[in-house]
C-alpha positions as CSV (number, residue, x, y, z in Angstrom):
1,X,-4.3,6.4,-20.3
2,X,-1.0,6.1,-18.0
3,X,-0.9,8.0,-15.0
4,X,2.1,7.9,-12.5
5,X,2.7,8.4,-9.0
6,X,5.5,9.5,-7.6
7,X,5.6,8.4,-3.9
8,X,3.0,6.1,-4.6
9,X,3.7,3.7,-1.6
10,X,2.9,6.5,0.5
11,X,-0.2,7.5,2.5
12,X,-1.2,10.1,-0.2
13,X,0.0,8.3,-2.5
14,X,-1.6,4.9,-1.7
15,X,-5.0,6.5,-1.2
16,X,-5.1,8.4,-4.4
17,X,-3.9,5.2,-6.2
18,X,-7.2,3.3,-4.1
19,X,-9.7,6.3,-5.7
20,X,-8.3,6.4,-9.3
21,X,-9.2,2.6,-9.6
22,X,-12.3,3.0,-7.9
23,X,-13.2,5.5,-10.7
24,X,-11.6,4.2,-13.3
25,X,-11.3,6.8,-15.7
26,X,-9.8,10.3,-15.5
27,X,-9.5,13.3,-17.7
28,X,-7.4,12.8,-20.7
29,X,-4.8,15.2,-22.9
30,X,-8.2,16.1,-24.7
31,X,-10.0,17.0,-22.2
32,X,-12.5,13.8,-22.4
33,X,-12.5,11.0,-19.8
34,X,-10.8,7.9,-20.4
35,X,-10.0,4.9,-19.3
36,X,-7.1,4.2,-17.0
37,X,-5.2,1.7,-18.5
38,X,-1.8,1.6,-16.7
39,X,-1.2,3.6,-13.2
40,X,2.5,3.4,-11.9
41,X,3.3,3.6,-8.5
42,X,7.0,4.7,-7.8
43,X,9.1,4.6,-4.7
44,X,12.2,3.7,-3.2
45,X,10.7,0.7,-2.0
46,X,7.1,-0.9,-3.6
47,X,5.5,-3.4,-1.7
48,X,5.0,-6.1,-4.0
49,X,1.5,-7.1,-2.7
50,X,0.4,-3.7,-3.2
51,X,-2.8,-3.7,-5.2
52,X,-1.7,-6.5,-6.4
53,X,-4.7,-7.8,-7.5
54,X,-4.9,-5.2,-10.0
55,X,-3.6,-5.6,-13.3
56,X,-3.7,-2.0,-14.5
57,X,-1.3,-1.2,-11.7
58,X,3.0,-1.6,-12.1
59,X,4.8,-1.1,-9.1
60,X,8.4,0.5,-9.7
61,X,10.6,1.0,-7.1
62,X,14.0,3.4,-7.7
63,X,15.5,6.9,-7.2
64,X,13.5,9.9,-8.2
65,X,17.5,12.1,-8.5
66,X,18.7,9.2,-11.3
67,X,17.9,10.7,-14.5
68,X,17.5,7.5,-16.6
69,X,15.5,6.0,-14.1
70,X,12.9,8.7,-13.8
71,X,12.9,9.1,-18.2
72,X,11.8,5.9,-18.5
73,X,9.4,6.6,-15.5
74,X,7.7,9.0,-17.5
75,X,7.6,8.6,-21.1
76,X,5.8,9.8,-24.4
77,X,2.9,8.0,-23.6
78,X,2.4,9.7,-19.9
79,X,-0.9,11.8,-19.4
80,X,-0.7,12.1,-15.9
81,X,2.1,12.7,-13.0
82,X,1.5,13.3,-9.2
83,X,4.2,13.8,-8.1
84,X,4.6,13.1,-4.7
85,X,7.9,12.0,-3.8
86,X,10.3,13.9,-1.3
87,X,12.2,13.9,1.6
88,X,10.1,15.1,4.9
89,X,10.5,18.1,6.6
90,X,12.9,16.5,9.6
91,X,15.0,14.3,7.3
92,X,15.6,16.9,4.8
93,X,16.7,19.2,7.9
94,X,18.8,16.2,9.3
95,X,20.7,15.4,6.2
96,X,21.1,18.6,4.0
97,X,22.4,16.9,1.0
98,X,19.6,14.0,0.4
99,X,17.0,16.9,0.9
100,X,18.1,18.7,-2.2
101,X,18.7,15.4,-4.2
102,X,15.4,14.4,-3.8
103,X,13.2,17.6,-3.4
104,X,15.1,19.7,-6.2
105,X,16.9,17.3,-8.5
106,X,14.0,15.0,-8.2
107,X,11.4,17.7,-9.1
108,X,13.5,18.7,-12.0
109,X,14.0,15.3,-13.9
110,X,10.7,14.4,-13.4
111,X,9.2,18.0,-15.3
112,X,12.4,17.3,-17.7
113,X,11.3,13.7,-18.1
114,X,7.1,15.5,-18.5
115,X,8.8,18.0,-21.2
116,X,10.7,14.9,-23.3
117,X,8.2,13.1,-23.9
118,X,6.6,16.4,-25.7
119,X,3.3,16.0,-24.9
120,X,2.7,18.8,-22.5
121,X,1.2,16.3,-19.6
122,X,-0.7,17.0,-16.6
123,X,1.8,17.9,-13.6
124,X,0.5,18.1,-10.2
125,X,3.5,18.9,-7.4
126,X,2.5,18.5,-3.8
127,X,3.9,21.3,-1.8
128,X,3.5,22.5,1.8
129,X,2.2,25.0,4.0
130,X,6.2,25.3,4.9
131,X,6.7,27.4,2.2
132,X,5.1,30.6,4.5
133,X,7.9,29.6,7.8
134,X,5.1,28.9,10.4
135,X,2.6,32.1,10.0
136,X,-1.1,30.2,10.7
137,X,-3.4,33.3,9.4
138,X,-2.6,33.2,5.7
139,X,-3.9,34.5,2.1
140,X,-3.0,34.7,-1.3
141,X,-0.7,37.9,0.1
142,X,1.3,36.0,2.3
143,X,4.6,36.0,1.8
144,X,6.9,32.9,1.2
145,X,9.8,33.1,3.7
146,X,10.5,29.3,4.3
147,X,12.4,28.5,7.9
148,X,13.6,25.4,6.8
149,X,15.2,23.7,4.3
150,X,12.4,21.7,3.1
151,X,10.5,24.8,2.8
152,X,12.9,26.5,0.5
153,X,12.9,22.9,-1.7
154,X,8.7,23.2,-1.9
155,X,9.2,26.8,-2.4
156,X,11.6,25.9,-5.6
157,X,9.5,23.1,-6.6
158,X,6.8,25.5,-7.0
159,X,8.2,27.9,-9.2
160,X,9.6,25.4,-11.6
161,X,6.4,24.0,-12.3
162,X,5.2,27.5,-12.7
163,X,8.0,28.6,-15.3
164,X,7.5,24.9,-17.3
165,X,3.6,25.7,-17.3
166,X,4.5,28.9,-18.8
167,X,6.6,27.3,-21.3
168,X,3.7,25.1,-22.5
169,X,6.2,21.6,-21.4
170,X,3.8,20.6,-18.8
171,X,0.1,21.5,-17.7
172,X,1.3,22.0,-14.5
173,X,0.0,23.2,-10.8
174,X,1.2,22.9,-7.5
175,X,-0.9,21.9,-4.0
176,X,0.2,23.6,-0.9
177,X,-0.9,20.5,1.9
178,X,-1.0,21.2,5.3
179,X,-0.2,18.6,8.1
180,X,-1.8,15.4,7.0
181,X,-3.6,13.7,10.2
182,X,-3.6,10.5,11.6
183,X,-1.3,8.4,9.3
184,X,-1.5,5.0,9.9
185,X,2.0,3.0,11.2
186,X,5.4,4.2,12.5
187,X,6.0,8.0,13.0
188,X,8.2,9.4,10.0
189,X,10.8,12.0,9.7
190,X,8.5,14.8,9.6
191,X,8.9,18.1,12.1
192,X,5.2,17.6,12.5
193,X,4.6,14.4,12.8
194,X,3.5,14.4,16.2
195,X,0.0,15.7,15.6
196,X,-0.5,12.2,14.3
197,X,1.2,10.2,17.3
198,X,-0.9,12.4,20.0
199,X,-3.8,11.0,18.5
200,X,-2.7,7.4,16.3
201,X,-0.5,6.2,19.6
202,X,-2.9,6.7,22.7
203,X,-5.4,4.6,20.5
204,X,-3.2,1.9,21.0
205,X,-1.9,2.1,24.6
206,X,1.5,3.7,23.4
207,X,2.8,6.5,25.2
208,X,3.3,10.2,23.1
209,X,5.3,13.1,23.2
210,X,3.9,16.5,22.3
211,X,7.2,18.3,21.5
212,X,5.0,21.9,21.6
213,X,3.5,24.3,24.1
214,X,-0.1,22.8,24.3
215,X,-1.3,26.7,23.0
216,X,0.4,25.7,19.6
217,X,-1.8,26.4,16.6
218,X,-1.4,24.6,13.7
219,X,-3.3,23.6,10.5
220,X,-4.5,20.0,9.9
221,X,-5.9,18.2,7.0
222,X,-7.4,14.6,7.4
């Protein structure tokens, strides 16, 4: 089976590449398990000694809001997409533009690409706790007012996968992540990336910055 990643030179999408090998099989169109055969990592830029070693894995690097890139992404022979890929929460604030070209257009071609191939394929979409515009006591009654423009993309995002799930072109579903903690390297973009560097830099003699009253509730996955 083929299974692609969006993102996949990402934290998320680096470690979900490492467990998919490590099993080595996943659950097919049918239902049964199968073998991975081909998993393709895409981002804008792929490491090219990223598992490396591993010959079931293509790196592809290229722009998720170019339509004839992202069709031959995903294909008729596609059982699988995570899709991972978007600007973060800061960048997509910063520049207005690039946040919907990647986070909306993106989203779209890739469940466009998903319904051409005519297969109905597994579609997971990684959204974000952003979608609710900060309230930290939340249930399935909660509802979705977005303070930001990444929010209102993840929002979006979710509701197109809905409407192609109902259409029967995708098997589609959508993940609402909260802030992942510690990723590894450089701080990112990301409006909460700080709950990483108050606990990633001091570990390394670096200085931090907590840009929120110390009071500040938030929710944390890791």
């Amino acid at each position: 089976m083929k299974i692609v990643i969006t993102g996949g030179a990402g934290m998320l999408g680096c470690k979900l590449a490492e467990r998919l090998l490590a099993m080595g099989e996943a659950t097919a169109l049918d239902g049964r398990k199968a073998k991975i055969e081909r998993l393709v990592l895409f981002d804008t830029v792929v490491p090219d000694d990223l598992f490396a070693a591993d010959a079931r894995v293509i790196r592809q690097a290229g722009d998720i809001a170019d339509p004839a890139t992202v069709s031959r992404l995903i294909d008729g022979v596609t059982d699988s997409v995570f899709h991972f890929a978007a600007v973060v929460s800061g960048g997509a604030e910063a520049d207005f533009d690039l946040g919907w070209r990647v986070n909306l257009d993106g989203g779209r071609l890739v469940l466009e690409a998903a319904r051409a191939g005519g297969r109905r394929p597994r579609v997971l979409f990684t959204s974000s706790l952003a979608v609710y515009g900060g309230e930290v006591a939340i249930d399935d009654r909660t509802p979705l007012t977005p303070q930001t423009s990444y929010g209102a993309q993840k929002v979006i995002g979710e509701l197109m996968v809905n409407d192609y799930t109902r259409k029967g072109f995708v098997d589609g579903r959508s993940v609402r992540l909260p802030t992942i903690v510690v990723r590894p390297g450089a701080p990112n973009r990301a409006a909460s990336g700080f709950a990483s560097s108050i606990l990633r830099e001091p570990l390394t003699g670096k200085r931090a910055v907590c840009p929120v009253h110390p009071q500040t509730r938030m929710l944390v996955l890791s």
